[in-house]
N, CA, C, O and CB atoms as a CASP TS submission, in Angstrom:
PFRMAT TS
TARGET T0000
AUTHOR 0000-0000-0000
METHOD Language model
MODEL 1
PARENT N/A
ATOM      1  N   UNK     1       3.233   4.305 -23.178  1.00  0.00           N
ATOM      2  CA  UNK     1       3.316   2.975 -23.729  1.00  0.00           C
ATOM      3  C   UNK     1       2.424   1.996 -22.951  1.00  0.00           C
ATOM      4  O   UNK     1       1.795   1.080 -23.481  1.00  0.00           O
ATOM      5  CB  UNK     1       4.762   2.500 -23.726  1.00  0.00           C
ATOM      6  N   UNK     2       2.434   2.303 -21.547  1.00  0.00           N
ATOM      7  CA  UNK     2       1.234   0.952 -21.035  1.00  0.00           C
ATOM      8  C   UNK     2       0.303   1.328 -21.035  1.00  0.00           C
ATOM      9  O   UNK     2      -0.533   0.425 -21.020  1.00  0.00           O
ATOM     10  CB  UNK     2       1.169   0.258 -19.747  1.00  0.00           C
ATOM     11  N   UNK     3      -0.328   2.814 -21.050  1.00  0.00           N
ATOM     12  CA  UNK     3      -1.451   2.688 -21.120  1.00  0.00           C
ATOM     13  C   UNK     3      -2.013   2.496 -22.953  1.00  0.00           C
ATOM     14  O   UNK     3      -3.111   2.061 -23.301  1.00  0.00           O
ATOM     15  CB  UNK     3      -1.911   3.897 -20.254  1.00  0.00           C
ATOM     16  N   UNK     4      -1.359   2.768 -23.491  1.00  0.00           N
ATOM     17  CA  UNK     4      -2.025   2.168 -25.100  1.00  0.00           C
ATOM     18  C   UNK     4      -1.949   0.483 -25.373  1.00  0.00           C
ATOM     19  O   UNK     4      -2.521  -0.233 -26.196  1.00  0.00           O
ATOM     20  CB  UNK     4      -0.959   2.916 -26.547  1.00  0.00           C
ATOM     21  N   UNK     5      -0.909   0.177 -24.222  1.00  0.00           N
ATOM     22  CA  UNK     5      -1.021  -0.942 -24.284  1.00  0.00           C
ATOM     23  C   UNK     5      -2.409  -1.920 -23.486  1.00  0.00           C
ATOM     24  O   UNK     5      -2.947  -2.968 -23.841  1.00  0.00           O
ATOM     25  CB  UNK     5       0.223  -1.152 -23.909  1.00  0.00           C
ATOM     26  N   UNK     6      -2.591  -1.216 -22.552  1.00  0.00           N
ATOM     27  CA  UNK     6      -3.741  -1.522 -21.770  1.00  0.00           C
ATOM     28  C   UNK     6      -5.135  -1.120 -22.548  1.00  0.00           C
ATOM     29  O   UNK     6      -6.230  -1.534 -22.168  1.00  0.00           O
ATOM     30  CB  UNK     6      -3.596  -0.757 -20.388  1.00  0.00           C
ATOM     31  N   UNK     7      -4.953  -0.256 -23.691  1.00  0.00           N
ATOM     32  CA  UNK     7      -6.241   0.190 -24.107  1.00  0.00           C
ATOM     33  C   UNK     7      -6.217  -0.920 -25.046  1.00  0.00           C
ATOM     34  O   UNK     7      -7.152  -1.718 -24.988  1.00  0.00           O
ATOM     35  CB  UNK     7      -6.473   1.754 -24.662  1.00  0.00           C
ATOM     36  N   UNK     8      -5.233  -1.108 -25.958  1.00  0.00           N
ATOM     37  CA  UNK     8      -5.257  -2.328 -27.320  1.00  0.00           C
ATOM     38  C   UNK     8      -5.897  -3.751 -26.599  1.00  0.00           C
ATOM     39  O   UNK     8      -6.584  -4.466 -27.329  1.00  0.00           O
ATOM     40  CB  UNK     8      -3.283  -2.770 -28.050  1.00  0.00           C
ATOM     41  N   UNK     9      -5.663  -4.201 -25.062  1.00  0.00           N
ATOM     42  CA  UNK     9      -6.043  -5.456 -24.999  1.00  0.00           C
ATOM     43  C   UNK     9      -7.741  -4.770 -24.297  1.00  0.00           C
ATOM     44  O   UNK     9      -8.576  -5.555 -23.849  1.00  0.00           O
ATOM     45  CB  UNK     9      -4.803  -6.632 -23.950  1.00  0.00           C
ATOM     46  N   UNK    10      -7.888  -3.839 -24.316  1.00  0.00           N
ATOM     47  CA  UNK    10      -9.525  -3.483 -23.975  1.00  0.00           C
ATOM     48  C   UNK    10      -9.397  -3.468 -22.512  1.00  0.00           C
ATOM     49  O   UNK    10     -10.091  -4.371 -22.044  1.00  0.00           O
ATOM     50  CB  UNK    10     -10.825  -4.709 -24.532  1.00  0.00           C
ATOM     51  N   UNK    11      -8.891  -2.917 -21.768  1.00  0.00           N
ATOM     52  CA  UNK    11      -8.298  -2.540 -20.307  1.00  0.00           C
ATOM     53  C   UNK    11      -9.462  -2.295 -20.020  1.00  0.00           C
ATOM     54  O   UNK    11      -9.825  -1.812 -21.092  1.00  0.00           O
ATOM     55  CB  UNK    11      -7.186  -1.369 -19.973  1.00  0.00           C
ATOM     56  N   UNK    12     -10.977  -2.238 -18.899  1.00  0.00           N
ATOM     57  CA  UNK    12     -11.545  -1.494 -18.720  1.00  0.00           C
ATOM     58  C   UNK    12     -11.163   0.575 -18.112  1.00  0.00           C
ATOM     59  O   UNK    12     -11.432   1.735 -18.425  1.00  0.00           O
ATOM     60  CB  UNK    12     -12.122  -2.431 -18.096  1.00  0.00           C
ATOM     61  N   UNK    13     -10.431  -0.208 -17.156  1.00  0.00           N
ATOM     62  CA  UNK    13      -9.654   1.015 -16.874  1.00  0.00           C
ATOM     63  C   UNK    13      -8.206   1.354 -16.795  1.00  0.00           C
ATOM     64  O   UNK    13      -7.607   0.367 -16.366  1.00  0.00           O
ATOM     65  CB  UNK    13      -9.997   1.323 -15.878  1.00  0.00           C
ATOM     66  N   UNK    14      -7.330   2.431 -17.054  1.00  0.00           N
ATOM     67  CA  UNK    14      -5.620   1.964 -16.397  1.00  0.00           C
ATOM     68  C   UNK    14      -5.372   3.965 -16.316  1.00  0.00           C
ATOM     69  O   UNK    14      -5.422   4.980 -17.011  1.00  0.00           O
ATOM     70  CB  UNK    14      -3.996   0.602 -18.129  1.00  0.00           C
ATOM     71  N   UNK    15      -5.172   3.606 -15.309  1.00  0.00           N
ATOM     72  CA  UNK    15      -4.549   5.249 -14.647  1.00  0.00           C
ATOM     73  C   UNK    15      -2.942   4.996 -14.683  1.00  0.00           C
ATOM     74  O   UNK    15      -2.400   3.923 -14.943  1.00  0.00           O
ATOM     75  CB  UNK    15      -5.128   5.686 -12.623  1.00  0.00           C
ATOM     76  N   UNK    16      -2.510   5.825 -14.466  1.00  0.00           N
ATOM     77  CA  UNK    16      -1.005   6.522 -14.235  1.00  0.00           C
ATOM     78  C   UNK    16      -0.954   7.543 -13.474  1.00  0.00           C
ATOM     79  O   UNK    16      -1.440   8.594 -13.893  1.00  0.00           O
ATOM     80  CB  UNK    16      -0.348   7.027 -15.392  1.00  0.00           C
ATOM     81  N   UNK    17      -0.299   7.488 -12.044  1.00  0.00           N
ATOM     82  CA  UNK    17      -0.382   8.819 -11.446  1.00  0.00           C
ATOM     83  C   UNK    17       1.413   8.699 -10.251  1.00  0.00           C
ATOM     84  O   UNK    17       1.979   7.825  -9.595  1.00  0.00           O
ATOM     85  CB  UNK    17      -2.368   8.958 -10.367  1.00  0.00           C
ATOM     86  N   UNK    18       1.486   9.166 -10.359  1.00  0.00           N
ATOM     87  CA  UNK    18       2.542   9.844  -9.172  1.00  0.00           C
ATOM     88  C   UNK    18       2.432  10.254  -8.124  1.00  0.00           C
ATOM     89  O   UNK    18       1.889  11.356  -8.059  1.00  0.00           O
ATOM     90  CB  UNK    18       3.069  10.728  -9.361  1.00  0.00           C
ATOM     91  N   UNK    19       2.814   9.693  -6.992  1.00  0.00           N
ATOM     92  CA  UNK    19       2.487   9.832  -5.689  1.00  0.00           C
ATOM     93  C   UNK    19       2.642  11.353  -5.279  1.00  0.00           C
ATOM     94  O   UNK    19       3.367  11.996  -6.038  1.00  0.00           O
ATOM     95  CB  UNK    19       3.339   8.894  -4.868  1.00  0.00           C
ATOM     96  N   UNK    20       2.172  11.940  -4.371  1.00  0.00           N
ATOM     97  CA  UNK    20       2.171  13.246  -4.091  1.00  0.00           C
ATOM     98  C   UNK    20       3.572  12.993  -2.600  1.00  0.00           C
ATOM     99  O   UNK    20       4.737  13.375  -2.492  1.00  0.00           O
ATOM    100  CB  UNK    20       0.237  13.896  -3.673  1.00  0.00           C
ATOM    101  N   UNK    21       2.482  12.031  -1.542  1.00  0.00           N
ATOM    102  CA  UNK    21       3.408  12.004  -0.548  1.00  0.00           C
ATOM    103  C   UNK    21       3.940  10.505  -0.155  1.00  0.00           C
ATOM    104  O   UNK    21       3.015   9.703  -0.031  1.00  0.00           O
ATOM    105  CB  UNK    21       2.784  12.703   0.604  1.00  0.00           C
ATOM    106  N   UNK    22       4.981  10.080   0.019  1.00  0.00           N
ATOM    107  CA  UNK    22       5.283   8.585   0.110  1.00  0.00           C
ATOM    108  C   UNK    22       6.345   8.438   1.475  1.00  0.00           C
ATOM    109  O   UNK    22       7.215   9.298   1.615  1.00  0.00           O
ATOM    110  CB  UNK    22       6.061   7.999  -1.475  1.00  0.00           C
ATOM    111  N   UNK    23       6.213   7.173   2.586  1.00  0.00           N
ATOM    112  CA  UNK    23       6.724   6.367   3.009  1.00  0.00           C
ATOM    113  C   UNK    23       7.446   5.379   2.309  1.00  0.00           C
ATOM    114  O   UNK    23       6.873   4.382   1.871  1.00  0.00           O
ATOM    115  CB  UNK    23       6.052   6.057   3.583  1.00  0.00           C
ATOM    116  N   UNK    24       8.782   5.589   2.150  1.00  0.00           N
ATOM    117  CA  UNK    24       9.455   4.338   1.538  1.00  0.00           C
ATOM    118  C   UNK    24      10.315   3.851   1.934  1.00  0.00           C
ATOM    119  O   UNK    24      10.785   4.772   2.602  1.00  0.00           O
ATOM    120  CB  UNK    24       9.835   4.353   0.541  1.00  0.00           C
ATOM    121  N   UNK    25      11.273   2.653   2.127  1.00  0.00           N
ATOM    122  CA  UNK    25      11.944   2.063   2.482  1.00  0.00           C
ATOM    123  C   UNK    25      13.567   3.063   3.294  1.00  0.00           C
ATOM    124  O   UNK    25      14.605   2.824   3.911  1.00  0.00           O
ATOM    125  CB  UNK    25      11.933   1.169   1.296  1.00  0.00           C
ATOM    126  N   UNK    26      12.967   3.949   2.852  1.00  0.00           N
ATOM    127  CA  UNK    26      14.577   4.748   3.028  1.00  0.00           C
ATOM    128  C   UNK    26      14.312   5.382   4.231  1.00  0.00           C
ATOM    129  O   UNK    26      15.065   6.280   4.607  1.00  0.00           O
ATOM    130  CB  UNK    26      15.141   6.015   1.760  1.00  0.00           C
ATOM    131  N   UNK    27      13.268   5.018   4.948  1.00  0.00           N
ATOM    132  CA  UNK    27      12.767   5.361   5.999  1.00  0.00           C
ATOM    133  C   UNK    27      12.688   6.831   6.310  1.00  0.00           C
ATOM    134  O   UNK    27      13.058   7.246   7.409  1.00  0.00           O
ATOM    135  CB  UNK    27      13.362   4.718   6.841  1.00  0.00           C
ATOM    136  N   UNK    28      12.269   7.545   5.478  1.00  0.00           N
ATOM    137  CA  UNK    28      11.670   8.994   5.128  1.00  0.00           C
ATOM    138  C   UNK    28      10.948   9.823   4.758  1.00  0.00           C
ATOM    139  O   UNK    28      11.259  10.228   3.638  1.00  0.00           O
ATOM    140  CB  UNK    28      11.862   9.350   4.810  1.00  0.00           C
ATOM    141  N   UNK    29      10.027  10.326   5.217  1.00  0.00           N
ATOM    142  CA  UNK    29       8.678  10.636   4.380  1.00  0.00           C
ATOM    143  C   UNK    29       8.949  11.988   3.067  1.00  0.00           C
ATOM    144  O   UNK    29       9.158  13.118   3.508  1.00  0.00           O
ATOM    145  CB  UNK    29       7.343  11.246   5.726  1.00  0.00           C
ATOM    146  N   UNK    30       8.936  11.866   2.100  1.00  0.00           N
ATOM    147  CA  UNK    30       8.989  12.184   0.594  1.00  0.00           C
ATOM    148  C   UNK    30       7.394  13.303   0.478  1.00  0.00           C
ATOM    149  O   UNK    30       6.379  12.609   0.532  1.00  0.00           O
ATOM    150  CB  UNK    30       8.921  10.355  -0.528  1.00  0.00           C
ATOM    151  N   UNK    31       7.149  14.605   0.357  1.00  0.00           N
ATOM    152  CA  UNK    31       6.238  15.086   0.353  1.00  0.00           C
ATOM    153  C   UNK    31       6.513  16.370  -0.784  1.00  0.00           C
ATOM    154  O   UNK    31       7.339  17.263  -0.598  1.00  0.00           O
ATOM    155  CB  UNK    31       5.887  15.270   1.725  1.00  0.00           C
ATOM    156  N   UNK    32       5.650  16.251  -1.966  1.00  0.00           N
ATOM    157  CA  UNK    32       5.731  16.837  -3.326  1.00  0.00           C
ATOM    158  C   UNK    32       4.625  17.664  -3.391  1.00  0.00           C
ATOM    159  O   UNK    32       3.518  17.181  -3.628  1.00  0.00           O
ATOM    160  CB  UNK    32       5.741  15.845  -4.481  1.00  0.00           C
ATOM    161  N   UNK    33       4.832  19.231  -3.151  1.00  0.00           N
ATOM    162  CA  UNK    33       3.297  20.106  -3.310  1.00  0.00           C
ATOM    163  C   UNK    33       3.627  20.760  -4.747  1.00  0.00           C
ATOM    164  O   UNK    33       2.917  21.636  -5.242  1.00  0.00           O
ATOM    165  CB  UNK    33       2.919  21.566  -1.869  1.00  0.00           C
ATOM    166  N   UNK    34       5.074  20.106  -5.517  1.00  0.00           N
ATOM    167  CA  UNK    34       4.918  21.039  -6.463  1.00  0.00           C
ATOM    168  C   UNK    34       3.803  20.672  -7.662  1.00  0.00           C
ATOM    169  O   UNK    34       3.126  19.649  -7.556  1.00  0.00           O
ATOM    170  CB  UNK    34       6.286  21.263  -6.992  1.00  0.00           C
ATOM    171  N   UNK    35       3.656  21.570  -8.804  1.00  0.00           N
ATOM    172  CA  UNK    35       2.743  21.173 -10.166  1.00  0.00           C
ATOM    173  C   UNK    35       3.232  20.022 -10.383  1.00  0.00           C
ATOM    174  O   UNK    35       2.522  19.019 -10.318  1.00  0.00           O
ATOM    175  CB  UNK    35       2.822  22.073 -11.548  1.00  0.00           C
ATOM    176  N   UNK    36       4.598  19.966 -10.692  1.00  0.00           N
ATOM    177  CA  UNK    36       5.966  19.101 -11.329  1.00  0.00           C
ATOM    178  C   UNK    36       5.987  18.524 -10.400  1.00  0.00           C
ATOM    179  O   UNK    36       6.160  18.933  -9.252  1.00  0.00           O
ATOM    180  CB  UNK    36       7.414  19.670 -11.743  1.00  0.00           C
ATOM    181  N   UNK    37       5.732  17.005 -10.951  1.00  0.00           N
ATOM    182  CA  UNK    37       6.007  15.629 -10.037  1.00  0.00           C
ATOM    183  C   UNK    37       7.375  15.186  -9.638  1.00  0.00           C
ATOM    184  O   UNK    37       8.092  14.818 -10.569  1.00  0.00           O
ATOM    185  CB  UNK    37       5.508  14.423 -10.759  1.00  0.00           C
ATOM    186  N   UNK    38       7.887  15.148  -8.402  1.00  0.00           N
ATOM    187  CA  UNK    38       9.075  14.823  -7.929  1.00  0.00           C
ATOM    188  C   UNK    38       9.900  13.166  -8.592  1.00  0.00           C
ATOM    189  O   UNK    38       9.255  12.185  -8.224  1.00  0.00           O
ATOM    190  CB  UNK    38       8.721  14.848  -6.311  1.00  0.00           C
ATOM    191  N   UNK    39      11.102  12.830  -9.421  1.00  0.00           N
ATOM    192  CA  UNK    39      11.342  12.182  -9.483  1.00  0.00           C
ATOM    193  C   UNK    39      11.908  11.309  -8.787  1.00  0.00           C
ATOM    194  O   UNK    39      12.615  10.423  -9.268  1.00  0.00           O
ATOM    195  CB  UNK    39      11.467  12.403  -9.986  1.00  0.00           C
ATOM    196  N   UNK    40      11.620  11.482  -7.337  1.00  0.00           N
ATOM    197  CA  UNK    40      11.623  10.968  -5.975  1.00  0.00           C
ATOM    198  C   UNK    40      10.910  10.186  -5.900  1.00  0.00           C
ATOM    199  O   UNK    40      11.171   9.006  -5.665  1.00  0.00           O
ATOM    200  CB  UNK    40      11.411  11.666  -5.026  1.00  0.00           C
ATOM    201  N   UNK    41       9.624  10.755  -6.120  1.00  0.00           N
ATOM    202  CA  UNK    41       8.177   9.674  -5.978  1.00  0.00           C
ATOM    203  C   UNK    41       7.838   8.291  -6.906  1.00  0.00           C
ATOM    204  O   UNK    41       7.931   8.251  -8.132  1.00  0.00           O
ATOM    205  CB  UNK    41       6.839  10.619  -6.349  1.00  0.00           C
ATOM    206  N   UNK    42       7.418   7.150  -6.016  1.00  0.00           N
ATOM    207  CA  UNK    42       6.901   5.937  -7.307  1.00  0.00           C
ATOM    208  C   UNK    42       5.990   6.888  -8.198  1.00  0.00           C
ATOM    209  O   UNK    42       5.374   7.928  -7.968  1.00  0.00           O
ATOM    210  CB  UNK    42       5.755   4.316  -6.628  1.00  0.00           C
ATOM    211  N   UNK    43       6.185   6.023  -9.391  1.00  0.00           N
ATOM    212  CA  UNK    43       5.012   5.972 -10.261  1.00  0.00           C
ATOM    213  C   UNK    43       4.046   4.920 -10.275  1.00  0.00           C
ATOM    214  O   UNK    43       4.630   3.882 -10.588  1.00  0.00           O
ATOM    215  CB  UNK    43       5.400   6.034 -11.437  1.00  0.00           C
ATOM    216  N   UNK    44       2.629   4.691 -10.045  1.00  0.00           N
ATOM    217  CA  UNK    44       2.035   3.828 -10.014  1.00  0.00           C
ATOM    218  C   UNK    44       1.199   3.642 -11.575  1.00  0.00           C
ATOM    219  O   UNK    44       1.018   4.556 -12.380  1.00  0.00           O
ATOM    220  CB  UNK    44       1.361   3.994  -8.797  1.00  0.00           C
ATOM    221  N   UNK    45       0.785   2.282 -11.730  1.00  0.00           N
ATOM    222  CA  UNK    45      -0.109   2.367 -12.505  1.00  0.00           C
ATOM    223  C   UNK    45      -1.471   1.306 -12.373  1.00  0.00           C
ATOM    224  O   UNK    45      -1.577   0.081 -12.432  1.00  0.00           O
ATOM    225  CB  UNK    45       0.590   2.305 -13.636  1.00  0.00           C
ATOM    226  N   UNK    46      -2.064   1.988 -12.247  1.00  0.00           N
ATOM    227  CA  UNK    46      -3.485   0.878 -11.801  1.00  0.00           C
ATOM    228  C   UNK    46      -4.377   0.422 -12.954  1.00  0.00           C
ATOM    229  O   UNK    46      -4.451   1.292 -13.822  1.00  0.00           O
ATOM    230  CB  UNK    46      -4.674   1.681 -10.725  1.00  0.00           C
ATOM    231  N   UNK    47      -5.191  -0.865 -13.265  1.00  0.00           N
ATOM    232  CA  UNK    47      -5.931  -1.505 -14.133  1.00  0.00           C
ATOM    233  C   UNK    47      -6.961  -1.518 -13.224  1.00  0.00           C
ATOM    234  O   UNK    47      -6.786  -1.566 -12.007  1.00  0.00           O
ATOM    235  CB  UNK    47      -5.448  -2.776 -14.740  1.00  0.00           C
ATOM    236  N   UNK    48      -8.172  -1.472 -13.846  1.00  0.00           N
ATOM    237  CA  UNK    48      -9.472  -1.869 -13.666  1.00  0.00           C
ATOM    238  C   UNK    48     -10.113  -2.954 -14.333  1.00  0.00           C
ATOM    239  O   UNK    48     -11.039  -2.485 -14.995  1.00  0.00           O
ATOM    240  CB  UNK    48     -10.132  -0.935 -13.876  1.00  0.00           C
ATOM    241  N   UNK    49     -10.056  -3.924 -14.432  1.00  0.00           N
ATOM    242  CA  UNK    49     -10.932  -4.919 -15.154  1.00  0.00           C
ATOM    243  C   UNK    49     -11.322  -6.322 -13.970  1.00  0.00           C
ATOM    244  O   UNK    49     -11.397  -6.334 -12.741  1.00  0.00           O
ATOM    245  CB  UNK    49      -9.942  -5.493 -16.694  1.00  0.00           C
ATOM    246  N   UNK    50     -11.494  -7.328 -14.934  1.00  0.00           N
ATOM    247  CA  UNK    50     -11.541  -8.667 -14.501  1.00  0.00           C
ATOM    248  C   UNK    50     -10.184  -9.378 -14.040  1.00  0.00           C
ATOM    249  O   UNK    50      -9.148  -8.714 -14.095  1.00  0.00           O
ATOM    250  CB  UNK    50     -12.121  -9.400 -15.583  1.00  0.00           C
ATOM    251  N   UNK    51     -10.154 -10.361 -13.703  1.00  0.00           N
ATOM    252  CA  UNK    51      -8.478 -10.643 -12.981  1.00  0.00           C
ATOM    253  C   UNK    51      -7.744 -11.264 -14.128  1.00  0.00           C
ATOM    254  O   UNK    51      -6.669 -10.803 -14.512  1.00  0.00           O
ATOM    255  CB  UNK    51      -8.373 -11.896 -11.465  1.00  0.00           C
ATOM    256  N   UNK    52      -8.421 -12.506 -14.784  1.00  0.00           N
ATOM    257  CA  UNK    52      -7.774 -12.996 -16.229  1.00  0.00           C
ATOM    258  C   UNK    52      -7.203 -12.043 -17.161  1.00  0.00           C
ATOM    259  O   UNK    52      -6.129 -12.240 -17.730  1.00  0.00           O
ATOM    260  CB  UNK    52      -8.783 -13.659 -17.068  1.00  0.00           C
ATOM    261  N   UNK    53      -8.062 -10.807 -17.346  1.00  0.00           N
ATOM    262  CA  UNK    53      -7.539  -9.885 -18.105  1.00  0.00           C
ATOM    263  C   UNK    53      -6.311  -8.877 -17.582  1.00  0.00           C
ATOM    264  O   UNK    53      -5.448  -8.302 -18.244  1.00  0.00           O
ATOM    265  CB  UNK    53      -8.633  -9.205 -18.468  1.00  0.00           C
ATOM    266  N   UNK    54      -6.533  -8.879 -16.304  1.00  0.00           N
ATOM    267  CA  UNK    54      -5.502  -7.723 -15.734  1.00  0.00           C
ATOM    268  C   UNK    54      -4.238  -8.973 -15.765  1.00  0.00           C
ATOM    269  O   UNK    54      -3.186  -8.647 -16.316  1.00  0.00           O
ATOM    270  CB  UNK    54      -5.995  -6.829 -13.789  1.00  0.00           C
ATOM    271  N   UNK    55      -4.320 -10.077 -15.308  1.00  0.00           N
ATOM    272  CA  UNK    55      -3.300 -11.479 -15.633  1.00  0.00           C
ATOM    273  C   UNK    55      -2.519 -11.268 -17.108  1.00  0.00           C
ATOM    274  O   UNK    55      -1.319 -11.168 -17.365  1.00  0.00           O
ATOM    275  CB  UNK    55      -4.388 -13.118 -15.784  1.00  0.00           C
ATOM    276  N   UNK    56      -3.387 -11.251 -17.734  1.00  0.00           N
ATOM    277  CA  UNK    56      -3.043 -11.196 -19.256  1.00  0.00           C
ATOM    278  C   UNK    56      -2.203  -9.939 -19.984  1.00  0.00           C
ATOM    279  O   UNK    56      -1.318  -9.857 -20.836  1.00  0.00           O
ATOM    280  CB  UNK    56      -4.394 -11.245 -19.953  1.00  0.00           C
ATOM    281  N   UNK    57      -2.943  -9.053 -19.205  1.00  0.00           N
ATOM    282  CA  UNK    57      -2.054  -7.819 -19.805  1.00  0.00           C
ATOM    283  C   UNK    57      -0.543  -7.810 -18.786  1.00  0.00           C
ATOM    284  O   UNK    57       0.537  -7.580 -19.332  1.00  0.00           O
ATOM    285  CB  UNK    57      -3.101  -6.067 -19.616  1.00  0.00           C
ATOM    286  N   UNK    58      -0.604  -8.005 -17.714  1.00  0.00           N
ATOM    287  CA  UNK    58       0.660  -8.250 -17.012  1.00  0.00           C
ATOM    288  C   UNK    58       1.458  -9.494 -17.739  1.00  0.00           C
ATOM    289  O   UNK    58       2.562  -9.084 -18.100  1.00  0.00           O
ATOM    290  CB  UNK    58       0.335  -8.580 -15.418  1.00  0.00           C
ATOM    291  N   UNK    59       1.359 -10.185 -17.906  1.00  0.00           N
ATOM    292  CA  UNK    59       2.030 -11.431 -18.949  1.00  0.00           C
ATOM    293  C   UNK    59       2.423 -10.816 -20.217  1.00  0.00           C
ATOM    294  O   UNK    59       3.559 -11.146 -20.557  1.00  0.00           O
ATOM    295  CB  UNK    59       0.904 -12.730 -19.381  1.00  0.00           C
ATOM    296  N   UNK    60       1.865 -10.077 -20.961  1.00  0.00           N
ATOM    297  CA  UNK    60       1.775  -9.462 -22.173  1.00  0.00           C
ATOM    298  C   UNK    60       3.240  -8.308 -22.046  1.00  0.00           C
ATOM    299  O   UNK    60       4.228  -8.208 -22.773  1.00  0.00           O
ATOM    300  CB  UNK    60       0.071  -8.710 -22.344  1.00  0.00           C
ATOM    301  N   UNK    61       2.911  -7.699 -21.035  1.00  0.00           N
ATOM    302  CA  UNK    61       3.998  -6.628 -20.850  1.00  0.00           C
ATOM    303  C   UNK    61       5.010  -6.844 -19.752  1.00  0.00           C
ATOM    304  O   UNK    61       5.622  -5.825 -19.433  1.00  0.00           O
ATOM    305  CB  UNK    61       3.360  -5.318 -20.571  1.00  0.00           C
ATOM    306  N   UNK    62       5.317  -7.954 -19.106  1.00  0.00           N
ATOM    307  CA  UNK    62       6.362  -8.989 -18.444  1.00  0.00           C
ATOM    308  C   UNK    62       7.559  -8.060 -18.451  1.00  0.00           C
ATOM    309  O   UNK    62       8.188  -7.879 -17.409  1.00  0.00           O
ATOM    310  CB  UNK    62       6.663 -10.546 -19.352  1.00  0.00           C
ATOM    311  N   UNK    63       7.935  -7.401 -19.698  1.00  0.00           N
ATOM    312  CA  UNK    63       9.666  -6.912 -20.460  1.00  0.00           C
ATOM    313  C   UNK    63       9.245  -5.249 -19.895  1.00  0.00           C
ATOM    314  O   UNK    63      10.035  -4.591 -19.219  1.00  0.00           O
ATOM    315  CB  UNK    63       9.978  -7.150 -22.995  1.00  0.00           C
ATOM    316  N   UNK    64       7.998  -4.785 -20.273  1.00  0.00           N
ATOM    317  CA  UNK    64       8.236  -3.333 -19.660  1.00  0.00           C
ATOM    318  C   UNK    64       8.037  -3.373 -18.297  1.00  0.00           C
ATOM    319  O   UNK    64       8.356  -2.321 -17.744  1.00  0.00           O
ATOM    320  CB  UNK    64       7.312  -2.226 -20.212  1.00  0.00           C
ATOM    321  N   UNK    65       7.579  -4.312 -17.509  1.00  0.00           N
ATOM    322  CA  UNK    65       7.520  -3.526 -15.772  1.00  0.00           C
ATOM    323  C   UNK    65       8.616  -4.750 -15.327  1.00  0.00           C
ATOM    324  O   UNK    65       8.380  -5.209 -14.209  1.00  0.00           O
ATOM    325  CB  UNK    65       5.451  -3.541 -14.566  1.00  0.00           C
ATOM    326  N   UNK    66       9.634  -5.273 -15.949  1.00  0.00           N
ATOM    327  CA  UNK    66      10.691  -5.925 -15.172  1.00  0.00           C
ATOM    328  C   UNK    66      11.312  -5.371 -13.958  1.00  0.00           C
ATOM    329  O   UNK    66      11.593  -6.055 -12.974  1.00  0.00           O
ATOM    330  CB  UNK    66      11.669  -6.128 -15.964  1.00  0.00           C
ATOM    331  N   UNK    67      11.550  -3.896 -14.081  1.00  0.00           N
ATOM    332  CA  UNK    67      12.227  -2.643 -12.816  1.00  0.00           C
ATOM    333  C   UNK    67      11.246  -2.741 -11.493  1.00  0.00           C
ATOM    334  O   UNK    67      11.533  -2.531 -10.314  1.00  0.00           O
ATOM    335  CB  UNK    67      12.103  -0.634 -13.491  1.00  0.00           C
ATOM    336  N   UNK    68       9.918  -3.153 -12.123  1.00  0.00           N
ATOM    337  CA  UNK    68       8.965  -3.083 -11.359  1.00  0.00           C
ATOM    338  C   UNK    68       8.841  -3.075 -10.279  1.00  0.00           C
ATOM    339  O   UNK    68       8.775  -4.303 -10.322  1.00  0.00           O
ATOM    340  CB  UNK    68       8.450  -3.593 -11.509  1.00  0.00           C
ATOM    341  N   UNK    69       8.698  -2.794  -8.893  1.00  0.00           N
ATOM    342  CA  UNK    69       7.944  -3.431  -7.493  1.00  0.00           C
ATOM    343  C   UNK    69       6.997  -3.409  -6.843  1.00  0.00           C
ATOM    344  O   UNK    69       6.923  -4.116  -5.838  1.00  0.00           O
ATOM    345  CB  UNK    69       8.287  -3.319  -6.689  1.00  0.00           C
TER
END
């Protein structure tokens, strides 16, 4: 859903990936060698564009990354 959403406002770029190994608050290091991404790990999602536009699409989709951090 965000990334079609990121493609409809002309995103230059938007990845989705899952951390392999993470430091997180729980003060524990989290390390995933499997194929299958650990539902342990953040999910990130990164934009590539201009800042107005990456502004815009974050405003636009406000309701899906509310969980967000």
């Amino acid at each position: 859903m965000l990334l079609k959403k990121a493609k409809q406002l002309g995103i230059e770029q938007a990845v989705i990936f899952t951390a392999k190994s993470v430091y997180l608050s729980s003060g524990r290091i989290i390390a995933n060698i499997s194929e299958i991404p650990s539902t342990q790990n953040p999910v990130y999602l990164e934009l590539v564009d201009d800042y107005d536009k990456v502004m815009t699409y974050l405003r636009m989709n406000k309701y899906l990354l509310a969980d967000a951090r």
